[in-house]
DRENKELO-283060 format. One record per residue (C-alpha): residue in three letters; residue number from 1; y, x, z. Coordinates in steps of 0.5 Angstrom, whole numbers. Each point is the difference from the previous one (the first is absolute). Layout:
BEGIN
<pt><rest>ALA</rest><nr>NUM</nr><c2>Y</c2><c1>X</c1><c3>Z</c3></pt>
...
END
This chain:
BEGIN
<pt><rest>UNK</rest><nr>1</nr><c2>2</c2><c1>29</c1><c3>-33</c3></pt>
<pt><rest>UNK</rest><nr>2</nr><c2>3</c2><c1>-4</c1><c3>6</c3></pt>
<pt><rest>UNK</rest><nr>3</nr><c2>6</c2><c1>1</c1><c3>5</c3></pt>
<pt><rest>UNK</rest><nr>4</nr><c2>3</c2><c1>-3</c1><c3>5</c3></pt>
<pt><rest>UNK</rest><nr>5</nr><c2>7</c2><c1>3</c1><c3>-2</c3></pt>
<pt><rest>UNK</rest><nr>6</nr><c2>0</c2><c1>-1</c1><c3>-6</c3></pt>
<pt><rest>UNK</rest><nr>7</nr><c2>7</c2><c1>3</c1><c3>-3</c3></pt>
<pt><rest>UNK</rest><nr>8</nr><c2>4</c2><c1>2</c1><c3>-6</c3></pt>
<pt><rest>UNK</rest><nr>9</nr><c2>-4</c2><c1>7</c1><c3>0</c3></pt>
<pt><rest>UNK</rest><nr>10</nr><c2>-7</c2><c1>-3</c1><c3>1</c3></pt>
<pt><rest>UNK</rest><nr>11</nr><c2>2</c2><c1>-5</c1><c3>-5</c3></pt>
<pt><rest>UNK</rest><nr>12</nr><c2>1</c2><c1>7</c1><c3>-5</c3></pt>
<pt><rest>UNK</rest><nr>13</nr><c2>-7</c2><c1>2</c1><c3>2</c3></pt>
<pt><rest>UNK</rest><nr>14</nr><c2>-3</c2><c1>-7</c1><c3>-1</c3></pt>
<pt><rest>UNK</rest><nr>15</nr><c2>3</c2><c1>1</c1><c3>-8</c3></pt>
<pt><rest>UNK</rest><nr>16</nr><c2>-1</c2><c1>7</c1><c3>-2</c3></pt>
<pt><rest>UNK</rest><nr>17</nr><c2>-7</c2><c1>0</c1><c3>2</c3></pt>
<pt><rest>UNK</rest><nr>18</nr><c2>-3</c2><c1>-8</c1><c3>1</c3></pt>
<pt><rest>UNK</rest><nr>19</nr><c2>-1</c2><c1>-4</c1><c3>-6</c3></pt>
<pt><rest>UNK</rest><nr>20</nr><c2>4</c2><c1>-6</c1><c3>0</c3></pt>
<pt><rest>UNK</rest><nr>21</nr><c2>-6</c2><c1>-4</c1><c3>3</c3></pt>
<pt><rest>UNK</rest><nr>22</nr><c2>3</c2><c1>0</c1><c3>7</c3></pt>
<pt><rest>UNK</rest><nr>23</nr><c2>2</c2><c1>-6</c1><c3>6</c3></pt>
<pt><rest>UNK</rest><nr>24</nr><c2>6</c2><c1>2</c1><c3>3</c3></pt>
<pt><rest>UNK</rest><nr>25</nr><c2>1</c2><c1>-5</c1><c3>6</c3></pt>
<pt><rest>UNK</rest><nr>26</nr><c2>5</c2><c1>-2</c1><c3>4</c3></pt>
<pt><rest>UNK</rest><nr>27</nr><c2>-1</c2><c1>-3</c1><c3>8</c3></pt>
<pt><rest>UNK</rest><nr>28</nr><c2>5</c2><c1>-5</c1><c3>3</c3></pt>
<pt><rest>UNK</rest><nr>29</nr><c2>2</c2><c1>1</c1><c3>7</c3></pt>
<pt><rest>UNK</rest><nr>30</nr><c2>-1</c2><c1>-8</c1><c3>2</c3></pt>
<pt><rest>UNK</rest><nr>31</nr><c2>-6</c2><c1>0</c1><c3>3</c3></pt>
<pt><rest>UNK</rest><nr>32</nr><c2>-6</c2><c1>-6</c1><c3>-2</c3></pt>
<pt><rest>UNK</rest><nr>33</nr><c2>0</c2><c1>-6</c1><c3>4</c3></pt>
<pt><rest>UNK</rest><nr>34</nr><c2>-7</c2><c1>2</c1><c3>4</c3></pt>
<pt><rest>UNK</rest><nr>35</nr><c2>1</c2><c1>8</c1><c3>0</c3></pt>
<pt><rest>UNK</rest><nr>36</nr><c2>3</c2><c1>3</c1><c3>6</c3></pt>
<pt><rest>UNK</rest><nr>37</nr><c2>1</c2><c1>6</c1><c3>3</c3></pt>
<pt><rest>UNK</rest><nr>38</nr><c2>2</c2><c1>4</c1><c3>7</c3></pt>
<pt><rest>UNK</rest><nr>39</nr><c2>3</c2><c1>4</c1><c3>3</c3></pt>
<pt><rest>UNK</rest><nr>40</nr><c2>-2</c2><c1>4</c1><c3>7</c3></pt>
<pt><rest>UNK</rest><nr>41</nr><c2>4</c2><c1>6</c1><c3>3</c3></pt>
<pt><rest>UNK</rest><nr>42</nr><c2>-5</c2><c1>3</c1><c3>4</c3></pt>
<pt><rest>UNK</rest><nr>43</nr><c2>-1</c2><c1>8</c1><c3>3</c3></pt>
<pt><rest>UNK</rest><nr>44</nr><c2>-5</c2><c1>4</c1><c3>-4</c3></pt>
<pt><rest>UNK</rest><nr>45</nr><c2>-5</c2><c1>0</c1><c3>6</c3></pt>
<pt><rest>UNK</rest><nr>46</nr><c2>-1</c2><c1>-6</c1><c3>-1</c3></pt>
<pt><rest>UNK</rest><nr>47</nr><c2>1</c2><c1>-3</c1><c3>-8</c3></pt>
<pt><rest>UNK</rest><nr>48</nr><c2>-8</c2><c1>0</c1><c3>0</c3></pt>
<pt><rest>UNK</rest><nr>49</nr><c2>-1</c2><c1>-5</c1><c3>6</c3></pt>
<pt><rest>UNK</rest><nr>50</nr><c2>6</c2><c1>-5</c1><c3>-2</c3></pt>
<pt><rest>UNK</rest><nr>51</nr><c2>-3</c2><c1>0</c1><c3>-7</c3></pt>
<pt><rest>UNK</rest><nr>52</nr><c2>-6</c2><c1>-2</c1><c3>3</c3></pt>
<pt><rest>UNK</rest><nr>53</nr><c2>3</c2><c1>-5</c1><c3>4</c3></pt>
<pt><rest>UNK</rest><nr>54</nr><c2>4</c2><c1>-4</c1><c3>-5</c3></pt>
<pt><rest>UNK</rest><nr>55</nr><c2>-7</c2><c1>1</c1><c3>-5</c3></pt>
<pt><rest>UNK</rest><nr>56</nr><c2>-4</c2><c1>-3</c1><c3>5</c3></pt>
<pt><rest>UNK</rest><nr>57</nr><c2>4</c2><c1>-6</c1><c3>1</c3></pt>
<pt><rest>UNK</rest><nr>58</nr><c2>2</c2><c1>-2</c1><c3>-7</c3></pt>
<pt><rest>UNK</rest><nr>59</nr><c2>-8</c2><c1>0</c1><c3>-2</c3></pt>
<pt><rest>UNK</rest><nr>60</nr><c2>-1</c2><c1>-4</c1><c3>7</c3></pt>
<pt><rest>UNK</rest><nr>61</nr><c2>4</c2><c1>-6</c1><c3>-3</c3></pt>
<pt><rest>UNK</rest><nr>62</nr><c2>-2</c2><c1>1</c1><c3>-7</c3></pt>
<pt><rest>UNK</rest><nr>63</nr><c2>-3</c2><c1>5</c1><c3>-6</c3></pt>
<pt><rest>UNK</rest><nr>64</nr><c2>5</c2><c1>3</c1><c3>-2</c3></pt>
<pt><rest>UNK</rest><nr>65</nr><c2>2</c2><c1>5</c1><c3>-6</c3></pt>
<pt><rest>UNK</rest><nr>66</nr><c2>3</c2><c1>7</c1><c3>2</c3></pt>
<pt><rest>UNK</rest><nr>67</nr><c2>3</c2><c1>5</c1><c3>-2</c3></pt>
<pt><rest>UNK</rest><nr>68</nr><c2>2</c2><c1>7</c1><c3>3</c3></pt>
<pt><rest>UNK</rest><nr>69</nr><c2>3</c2><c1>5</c1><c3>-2</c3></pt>
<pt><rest>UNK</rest><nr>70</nr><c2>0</c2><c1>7</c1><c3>2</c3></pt>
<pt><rest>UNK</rest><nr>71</nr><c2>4</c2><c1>7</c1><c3>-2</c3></pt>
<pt><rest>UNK</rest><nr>72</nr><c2>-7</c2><c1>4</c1><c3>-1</c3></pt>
<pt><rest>UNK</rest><nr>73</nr><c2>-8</c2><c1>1</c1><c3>1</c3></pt>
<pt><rest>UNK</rest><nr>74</nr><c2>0</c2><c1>2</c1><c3>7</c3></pt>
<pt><rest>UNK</rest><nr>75</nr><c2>4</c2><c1>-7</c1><c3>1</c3></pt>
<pt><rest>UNK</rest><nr>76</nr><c2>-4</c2><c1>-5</c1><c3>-4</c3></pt>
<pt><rest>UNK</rest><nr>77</nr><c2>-7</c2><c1>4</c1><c3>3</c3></pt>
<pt><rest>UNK</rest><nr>78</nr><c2>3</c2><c1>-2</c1><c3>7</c3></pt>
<pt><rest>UNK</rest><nr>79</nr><c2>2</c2><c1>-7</c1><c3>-2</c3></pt>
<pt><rest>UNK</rest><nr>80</nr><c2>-6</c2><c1>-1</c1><c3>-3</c3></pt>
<pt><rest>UNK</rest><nr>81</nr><c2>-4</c2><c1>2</c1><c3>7</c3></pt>
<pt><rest>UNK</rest><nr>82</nr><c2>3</c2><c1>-7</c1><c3>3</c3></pt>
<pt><rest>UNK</rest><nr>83</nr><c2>-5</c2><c1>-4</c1><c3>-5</c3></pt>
<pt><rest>UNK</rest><nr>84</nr><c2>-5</c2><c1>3</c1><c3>5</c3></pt>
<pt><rest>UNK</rest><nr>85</nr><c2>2</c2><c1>-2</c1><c3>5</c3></pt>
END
């Protein structure tokens, strides 16, 4: 089981039906010396066009790792349509 929300009542149901062989983490707001995040306000027409723009300039200064997140299916399919391009 995993939640990103992990409160008191999900803490009951990780007890009454789990064994007691879980991790439970806990993330820290700090962030890693070597992480960064960003943030861009853009308007909805164009977020596609701005996310291309800042992964093609970070792939032109070095190989990065990247992770996207996206609320649903049809989000993630679109994101995953810039690999094509």
């Amino acid at each position: 089981m995993f939640s990103a929300t992990y409160n008191k009542k999900v803490d009951g149901l990780v007890e009454k039906f789990l064994n007691n062989n879980h991790v439970k983490l806990t993330i820290t707001r700090a962030l890693p010396a070597k992480l960064s995040q960003k943030f861009y306000w853009v308007e909805e027409n164009d977020k596609y066009g701005k996310l291309l723009g800042v992964l093609n300039k970070l792939f032109e200064k070095e190989t990065s790792k990247i992770i996207i997140f996206a609320n649903n299916k049809s989000t993630c399919n679109n994101v995953n349509c810039l690999n094509l391009i």
